[in-house]
N, C-alpha and C positions, 0 to 999 in steps of 0.2 A: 588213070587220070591223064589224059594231053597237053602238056603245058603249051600254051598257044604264043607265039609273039606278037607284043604290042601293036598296036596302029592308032588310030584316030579314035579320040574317046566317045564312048559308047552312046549310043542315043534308045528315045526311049523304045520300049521293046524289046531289045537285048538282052541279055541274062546280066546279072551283075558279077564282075569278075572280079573274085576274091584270092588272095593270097594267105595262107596260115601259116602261124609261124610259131611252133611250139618244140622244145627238144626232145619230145619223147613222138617216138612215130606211130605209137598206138594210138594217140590222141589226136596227133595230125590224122591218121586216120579214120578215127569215128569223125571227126569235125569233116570232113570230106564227103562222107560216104552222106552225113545230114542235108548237105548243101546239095550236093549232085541227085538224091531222091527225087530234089525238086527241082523245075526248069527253068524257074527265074533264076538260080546261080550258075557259076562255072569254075571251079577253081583251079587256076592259071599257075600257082607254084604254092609249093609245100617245102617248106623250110624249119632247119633246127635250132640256126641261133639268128641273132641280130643281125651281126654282118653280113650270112647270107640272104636274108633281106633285103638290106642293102644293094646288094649284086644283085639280085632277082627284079628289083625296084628298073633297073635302069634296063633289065631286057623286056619285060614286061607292061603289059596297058593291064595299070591293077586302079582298084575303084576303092574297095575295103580291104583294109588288114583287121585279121584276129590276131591281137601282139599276148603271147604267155609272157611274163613279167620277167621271173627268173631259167636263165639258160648260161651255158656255157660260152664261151666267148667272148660276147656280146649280150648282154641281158637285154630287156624291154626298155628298162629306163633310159639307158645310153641311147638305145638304135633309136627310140623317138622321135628324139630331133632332127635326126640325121635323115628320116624319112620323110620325114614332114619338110624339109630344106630341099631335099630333090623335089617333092610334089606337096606345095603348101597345100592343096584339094583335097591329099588322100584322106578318106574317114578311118580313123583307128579304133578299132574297140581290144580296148584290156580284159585278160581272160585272166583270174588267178584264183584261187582258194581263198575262204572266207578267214584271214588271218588278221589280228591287227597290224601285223607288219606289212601284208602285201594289202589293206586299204590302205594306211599309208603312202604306200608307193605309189596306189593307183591311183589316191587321191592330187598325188603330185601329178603324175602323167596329164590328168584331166586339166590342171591346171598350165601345164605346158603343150597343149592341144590336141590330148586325142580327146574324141569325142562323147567316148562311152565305155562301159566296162559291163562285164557279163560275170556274175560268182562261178568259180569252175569246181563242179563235185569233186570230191575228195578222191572219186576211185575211177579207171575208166569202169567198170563196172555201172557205176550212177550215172555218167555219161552217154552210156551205149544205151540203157535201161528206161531214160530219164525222158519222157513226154517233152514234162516241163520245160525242161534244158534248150530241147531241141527246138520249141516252138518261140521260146525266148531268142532263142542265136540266130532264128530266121528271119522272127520281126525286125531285131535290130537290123542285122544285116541288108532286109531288103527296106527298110526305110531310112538306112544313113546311104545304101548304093542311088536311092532318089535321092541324099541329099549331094550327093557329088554333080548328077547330072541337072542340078535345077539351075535357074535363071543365076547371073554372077548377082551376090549382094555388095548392098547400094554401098560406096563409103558414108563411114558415119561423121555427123556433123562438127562441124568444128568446136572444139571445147570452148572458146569463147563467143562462139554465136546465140546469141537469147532464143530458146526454142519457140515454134509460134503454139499457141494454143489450137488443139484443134477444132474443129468445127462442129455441134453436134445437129445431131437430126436429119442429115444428107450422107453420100457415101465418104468414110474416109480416103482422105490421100496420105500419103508418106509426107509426114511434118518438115515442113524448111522445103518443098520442090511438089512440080506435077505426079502424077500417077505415070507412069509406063507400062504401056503393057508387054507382057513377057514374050521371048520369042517362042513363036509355038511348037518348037523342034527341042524346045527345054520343059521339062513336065513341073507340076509342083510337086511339092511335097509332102502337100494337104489335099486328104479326101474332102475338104469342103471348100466348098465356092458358093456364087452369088453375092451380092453388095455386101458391104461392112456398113451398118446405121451404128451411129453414136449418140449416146446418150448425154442429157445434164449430168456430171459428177455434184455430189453433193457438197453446197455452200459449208457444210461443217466438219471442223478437222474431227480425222477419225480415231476413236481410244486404243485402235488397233489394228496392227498390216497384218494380213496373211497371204503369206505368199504360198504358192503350187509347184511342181515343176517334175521333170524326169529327164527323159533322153539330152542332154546338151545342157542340165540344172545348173549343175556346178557349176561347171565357168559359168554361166549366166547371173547365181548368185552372187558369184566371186565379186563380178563386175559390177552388180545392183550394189549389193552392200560395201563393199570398198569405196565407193562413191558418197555414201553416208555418214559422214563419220560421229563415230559414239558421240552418246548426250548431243547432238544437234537435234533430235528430232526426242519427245518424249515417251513416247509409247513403246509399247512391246511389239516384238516383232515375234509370228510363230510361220514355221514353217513345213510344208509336208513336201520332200523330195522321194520319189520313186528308186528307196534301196534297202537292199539287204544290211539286218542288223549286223553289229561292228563298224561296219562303214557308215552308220549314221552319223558313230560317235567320232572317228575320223571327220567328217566332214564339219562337223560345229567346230575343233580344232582348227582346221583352215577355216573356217569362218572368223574364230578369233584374231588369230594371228594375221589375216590380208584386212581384215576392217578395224579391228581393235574394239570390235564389240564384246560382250560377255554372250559368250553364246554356250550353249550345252543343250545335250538332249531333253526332254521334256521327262518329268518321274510324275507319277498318279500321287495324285493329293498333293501338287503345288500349287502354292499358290504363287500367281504372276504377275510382275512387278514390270514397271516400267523402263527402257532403255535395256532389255535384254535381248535376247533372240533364244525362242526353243525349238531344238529341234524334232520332229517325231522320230520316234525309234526305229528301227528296221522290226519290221513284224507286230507291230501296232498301229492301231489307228492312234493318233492321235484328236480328243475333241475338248472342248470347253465346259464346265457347269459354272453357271452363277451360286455363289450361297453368299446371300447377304449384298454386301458392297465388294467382297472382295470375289475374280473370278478362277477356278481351280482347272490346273489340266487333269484330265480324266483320260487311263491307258487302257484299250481292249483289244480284244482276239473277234472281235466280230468277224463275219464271213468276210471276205476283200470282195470292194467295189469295184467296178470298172477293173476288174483283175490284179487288184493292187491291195496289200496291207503294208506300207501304212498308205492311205486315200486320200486325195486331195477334198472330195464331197462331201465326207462326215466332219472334217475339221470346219470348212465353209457355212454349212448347215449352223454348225454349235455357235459356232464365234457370231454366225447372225444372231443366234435365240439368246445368249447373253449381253451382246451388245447394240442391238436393229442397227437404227439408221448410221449408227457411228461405227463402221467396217468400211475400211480399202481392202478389197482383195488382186491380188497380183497372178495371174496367169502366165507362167513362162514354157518356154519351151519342151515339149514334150510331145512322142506317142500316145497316139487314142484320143480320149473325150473326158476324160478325170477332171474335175472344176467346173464342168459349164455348166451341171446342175445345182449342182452348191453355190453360183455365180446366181443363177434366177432366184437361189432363195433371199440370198444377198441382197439384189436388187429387188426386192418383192418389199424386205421390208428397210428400204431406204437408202442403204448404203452402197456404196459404188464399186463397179468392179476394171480394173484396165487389163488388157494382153499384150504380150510382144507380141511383134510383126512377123511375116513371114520372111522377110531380107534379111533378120538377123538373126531369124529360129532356126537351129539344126534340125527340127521336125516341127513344123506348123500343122502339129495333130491337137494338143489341148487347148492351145492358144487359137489358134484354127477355129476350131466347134466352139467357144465362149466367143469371137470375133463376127461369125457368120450367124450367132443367134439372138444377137442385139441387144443383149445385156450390157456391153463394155462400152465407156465412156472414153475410153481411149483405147486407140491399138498404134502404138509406137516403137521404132526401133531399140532396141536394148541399152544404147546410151542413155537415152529419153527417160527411161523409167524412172531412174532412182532420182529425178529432176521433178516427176510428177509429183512423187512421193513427197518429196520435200517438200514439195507448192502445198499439199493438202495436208499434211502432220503438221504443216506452222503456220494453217488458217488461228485467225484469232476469232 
């Protein structure tokens, strides 16, 4: 490998120049050898602890870091910041073992701004062996190195500016300002284009939110729901984020504690109550059955959709057939197209769906394909959201 020195940051076409930073060199190794097979990457430095990071930050033109959590020296959670304060741009993805201690920790990192995290197999064995592994570490990789070189995003609005309502039935524009177009020498970060149409959202408050999301969820969560605060709004709230079990149950955790909701994972044969939040499990789908008046979560191993268990489309799906027209569904930020079919069922039988925008999605992949196929009644920056939300949960 040729560690190259920095210059002027990359434009599109380029390989994405990544740095790894793990302390065992066998690992730094396979992670290299995954990247360089392919010609969209380039990895520009291989490092053991944090602080070499650090150092390597400041000689190097780096795009993505792979951060290993625990190391000598310097661990992942210390050097974070510290990377992130040289290059607030850089995309981070957290690489750890499926522990509850190190989702913990990653679940903190994500909240202190890296972007994303990847489960690391237990053995390089699993790692060198692993399809899976390998095709996971590439997607992120080459869809958060688009997120570094896209268009800068917008600031977001001022907290005491009354949002304007958007427009429906014409293309959207970015709420509160004109449309810009981007510079063409910046690429997006979405395989979809073509207009955004918005729809009427529905005149009636809905029995229940469900939100979607993956690549960039969390914080994006963080930020919807900490904005909401418990019992102001009455309904349940369920949720499907694109992760690995343990870290589900990590994540309802920080759910609690940044919003003060009661949040926890979803268990088969609940039934669900209002002002909660569930979350799907990691390795389950999570979906809805009506019995009666009261509605129950229901856990399964079904095949995974859009390559995903648990799946944004079968929770979409269920929460429409138990509850039609009274569903908001929330599309947030993520890889792929997961929601935008479960979005039409939504919309089909009455109930409304919104997406964040591409200016404040880390990947305008889910949000993306629900926004370009004219289901959503809003597609708004990530401040906006839990402003909408509130507007339609306290229709009377």
């Amino acid at each position: 490998m040729a560690l190259e020195m920095g210059g002027a940051r990359s434009v599109a076409g380029d390989p994405v120049r990544v740095m790894v930073v793990d302390d065992s060199a066998v690992v730094r190794g396979l992670y290299t050898k995954m990247l360089e097979e392919d010609a969209g990457f380039t990895v520009v430095a291989s490092v053991g602890n944090g602080q070499m990071a650090i150092n390597a930050l400041e000689r190097y033109d780096i795009e993505v870091v792979i951060l290993d959590v625990e190391m000598p020296v310097m661990d992942g959670l210390t050097a974070l910041p510290l990377l992130l304060k040289a290059d607030p741009d850089l995309q981070v993805i957290l690489a750890s073992t499926l522990t509850l201690k190190n989702a913990d920790i990653s679940l903190r990192a994500l909240e202190m701004g890296a972007v994303d995290y990847i489960p690391k197999p237990t053995s390089t064995r699993d790692i060198s062996g692993g399809n899976d592994f390998r095709h996971e570490l590439l997607e992120k990789v080459r869809a958060l190195g688009a997120a570094r070189r896209r268009i800068p995003k917008r600031h977001a609005p001022s907290a005491h500016a009354e949002p304007e309502m958007p427009t429906y039935g014409r293309v959207a524009v970015p709420v509160g300002g004109r449309a810009k177009a981007p510079p063409p020498s910046r690429p997006s970060t979405s395989l979809y284009s073509g207009p955004i149409i918005t729809r009427q959202p529905s005149m009636e408050a809905p029995d229940v939110i469900a939100i979607g999301s993956s690549t960039g969820g969390p914080q994006a969560l963080f930020t919807v729901l900490g904005a909401i605060k418990a019992g102001s709004i009455r309904q349940p709230i369920l949720i499907t984020q694109h992760m690995p079990a343990t870290f589900t149950t990590i994540l309802a955790e920080h759910i609690t504690r940044i919003s003060g909701w009661q949040a926890a994972e979803g268990k088969d044969g609940e039934v669900i109550q209002g002002n909660r939040i569930y979350v799907a499990p990691g390795d389950n789908h999570m979906v809805v059955e009506a019995r009666g008046t009261e509605k129950i979560i229901r856990l399964n191993k079904n095949p995974p959709e859009n390559f995903c268990r648990p799946a944004v489309d079968p929770m979409f799906r269920s929460v429409s057939a138990a509850w039609g027209r009274r569903v908001l569904a929330v599309i947030l930020t993520g890889m792929g197209s997961d929601g935008s079919k479960g979005g039409q069922v939504v919309v089909h039988n009455g109930g409304t769906v919104i997406a964040q925008d591409e200016a404040t999605s880390v990947v305008w992949g889910m949000p993306g394909a629900a926004a370009t196929s004219g289901i959503c009644s809003a597609v708004l920056p990530l401040p906006e959201i839990s402003q909408f939300i509130l507007r339609q949960a306290q229709r009377r």
